[in-house]
SEDOTOR-738968 format. One record per residue (C-alpha): x, y, z. Coordinates in pm, whole numbers, plus 50000, padded with zeros to 5 digits. Layout:
REM SEDOTOR-738968
XYZ...
This chain:
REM SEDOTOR-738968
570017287961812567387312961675567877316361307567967356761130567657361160779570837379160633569357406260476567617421260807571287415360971572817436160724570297465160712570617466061102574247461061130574677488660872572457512461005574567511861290577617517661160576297551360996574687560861309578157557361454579487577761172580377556960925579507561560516576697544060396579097526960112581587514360394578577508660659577537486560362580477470760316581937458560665578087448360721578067424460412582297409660546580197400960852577027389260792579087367960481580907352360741578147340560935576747325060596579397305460602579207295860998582737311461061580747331361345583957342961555584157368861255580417375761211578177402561354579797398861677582497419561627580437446661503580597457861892584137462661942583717479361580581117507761665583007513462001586307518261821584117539561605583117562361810586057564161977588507576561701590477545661624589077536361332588767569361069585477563860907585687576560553589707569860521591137568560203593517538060064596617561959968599147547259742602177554759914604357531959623603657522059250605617496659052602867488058839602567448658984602997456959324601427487059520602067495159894599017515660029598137533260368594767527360478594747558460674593317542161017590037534360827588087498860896590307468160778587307454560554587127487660374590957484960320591307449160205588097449859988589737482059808593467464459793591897431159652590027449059368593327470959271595037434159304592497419959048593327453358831596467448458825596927414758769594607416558457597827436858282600767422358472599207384158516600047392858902599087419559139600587423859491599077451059690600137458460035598237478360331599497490760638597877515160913594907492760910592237481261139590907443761206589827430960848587437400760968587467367860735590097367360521587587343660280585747376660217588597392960005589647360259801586307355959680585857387659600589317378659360587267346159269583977363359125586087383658920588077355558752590997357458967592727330859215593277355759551595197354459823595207373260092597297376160467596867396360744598617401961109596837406561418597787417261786599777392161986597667360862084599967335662037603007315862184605827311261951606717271361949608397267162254607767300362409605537301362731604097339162669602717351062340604197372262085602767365161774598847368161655596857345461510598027357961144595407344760921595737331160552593437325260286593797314659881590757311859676590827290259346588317296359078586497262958976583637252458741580687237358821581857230659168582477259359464585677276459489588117258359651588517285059931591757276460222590577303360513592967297360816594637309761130597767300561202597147295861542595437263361672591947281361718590677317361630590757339261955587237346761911586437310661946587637316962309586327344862390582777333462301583437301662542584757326362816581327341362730579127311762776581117292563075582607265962868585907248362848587947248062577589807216362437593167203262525596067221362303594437250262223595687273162462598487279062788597287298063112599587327163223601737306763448603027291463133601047257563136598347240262904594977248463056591517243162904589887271863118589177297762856589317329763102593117315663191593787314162829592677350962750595127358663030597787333762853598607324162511596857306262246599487278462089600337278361710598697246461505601247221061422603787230161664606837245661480605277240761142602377269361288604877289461455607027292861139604087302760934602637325261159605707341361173606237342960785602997360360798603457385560986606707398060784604977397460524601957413660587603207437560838606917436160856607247441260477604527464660439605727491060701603127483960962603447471561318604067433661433603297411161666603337429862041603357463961857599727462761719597127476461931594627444962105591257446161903589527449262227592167472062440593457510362336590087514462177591077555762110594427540261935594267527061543595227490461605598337493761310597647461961098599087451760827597277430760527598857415560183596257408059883597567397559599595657385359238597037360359001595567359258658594537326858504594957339158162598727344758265599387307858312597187279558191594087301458148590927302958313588727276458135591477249058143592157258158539588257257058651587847223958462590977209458584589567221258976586467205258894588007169358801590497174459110587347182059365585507152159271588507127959234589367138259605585627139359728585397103059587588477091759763587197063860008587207071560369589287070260644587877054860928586007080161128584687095160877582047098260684583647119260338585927136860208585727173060230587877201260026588647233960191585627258460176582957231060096581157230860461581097272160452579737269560094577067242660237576447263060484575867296660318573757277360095571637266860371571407298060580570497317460245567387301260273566397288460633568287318260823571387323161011571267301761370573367330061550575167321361904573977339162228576867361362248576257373861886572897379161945573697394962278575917418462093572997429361839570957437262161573497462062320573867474661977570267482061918569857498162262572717521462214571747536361895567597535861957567187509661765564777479361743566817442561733566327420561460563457397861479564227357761442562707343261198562567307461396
């Protein structure tokens, strides 16, 4: 794959966005959530959604400029609206007032509903992270997903994320969907011809299939069989349920309704370090756990031990430096991007 150098993706991918109409400060914004998540190779949520983003853009679903209203105040917990506006913008905004408030209350809960798609949940947590905090954040999405036992889908993929401050070690950083794959992962196979494995999705006669066109048509399957149904479930009560905003079947398909906000819901919440054991004792006590489990001997089959987050950190690391090696169909997506706003494609850089 050709390699880009992040700072050309975001300049383009921003550019964009204002040419579509969006404010340079939120243009900047949702460009950094995406190119960040390429850094860290989670590419289903990188620059290839900036597509469906500009069309939904341009077409009035997403309110460019949208404020976060604070619709209810109980000092520890707020519930916001984010007014139709991009998800990123939203979640960034809901994190920081998370952070605020859990610098006075040693916990902040902040809730958004009447949001868009908010991309990597990673994003917001270590935004928490660099400002001392452990974050957490949830968010439901449109209905991808058989419920355990169910032959149709009903729920999304209803990601969750935690971030944990540590020392001289990354952040221990859980980023997950609570489905068996991200749907993005199957649309980019769709996209390049390939199967998918065995168990990641059902056609829409109800049965396993590892076409990925019959599985855009069908249901993706919770991981873990009940265990990812249940949570998947649990998240979307609680970040949309709880929070006022649609669930499940009643949120608005990322790429269908593009004229129609998609309705999402998101939960961010901050816990203060200082609250609890304080935030010297927890990042050294992170750093002896990391490297006790990283020195754990091997199962066989493999070759380490790896904690949540440390491949994305490697990779980010890497990609800093030698580039980002973006897939075809992200690439693809920067070149119908460039020729719809007059602009020239970002060169690779090898």
């Amino acid at each position: 794959m050709a390699r880009y150098r992040p700072e050309i993706l975001r300049r383009f991918v921003a550019l964009a966005l204002q040419r579509a109409g969006a404010p340079e400060e939120e243009a900047d914004l949702v460009a950094d959530a995406l190119v960040r998540a390429d850094l860290r190779g989670v590419h289903s949520h990188g620059v290839v959604r900036a597509g469906v983003y500009l069309e939904r853009l341009q077409a009035g679903s997403i309110r460019p400029g949208a404020a976060l209203e604070v619709v209810r105040d109980r000092g520890a917990t707020v519930l916001c609206d984010a007014g139709g506006g991009f998800g990123v913008v939203a979640a960034c905004r809901a994190m920081d007032l998370a952070v605020q408030r859990a610098r006075t209350h040693g916990v902040g809960v902040v809730g958004v509903r009447n949001s868009n798609h908010c991309g990597m949940l990673a994003y917001f947590v270590l935004r928490a992270v660099s400002q001392g905090a452990v974050g957490i954040a949830l968010s439901n999405a449109d209905a991808q997903v058989a419920p355990y036992g169910a032959r149709t889908k009903y729920l999304g993929t209803n990601p969750l994320s935690v971030g944990i401050p540590a020392g001289e070690e990354p952040p221990v950083v859980l980023d997950m969907a609570t489905s068996e794959v991200a749907h993005g992962r199957v649309r980019a196979a769709a996209l390049r011809g390939e199967r998918i494995p065995p168990g990641w999705a059902l056609g829409p006669d109800g049965r396993p299939t590892t076409d990925p066109a019959q599985a855009l048509r069908g249901a993706l399957l919770p991981f873990g069989g009940a265990k990812g149904s249940g949570l998947s479930l649990v998240v979307d009560v609680l970040a949309g349920v709880l929070m006022g905003a649609r669930s499940g079947p009643e949120i608005v398909p990322l790429y269908e309704g593009l004229d129609r906000p998609q309705g999402v819901g998101h939960l961010l919440a901050a816990l203060w370090p200082e609250a609890f054991c304080g935030l010297e004792e927890l990042r050294a006590r992170v750093d002896g756990m990391v490297r006790q489990v990283r020195a754990l001997p091997p199962a066989e089959g493999f070759e380490r031990v790896w904690l949540p987050g440390e491949l994305e950190h490697r990779r980010e690391v890497e990609y800093q430096q030698a580039g980002i090696p973006l897939p075809e169909e992200a690439v693809e997506v920067l070149h119908r991007v460039a020729e719809r706003f007059g602009m020239t494609p970002p060169e690779a850089v090898g």
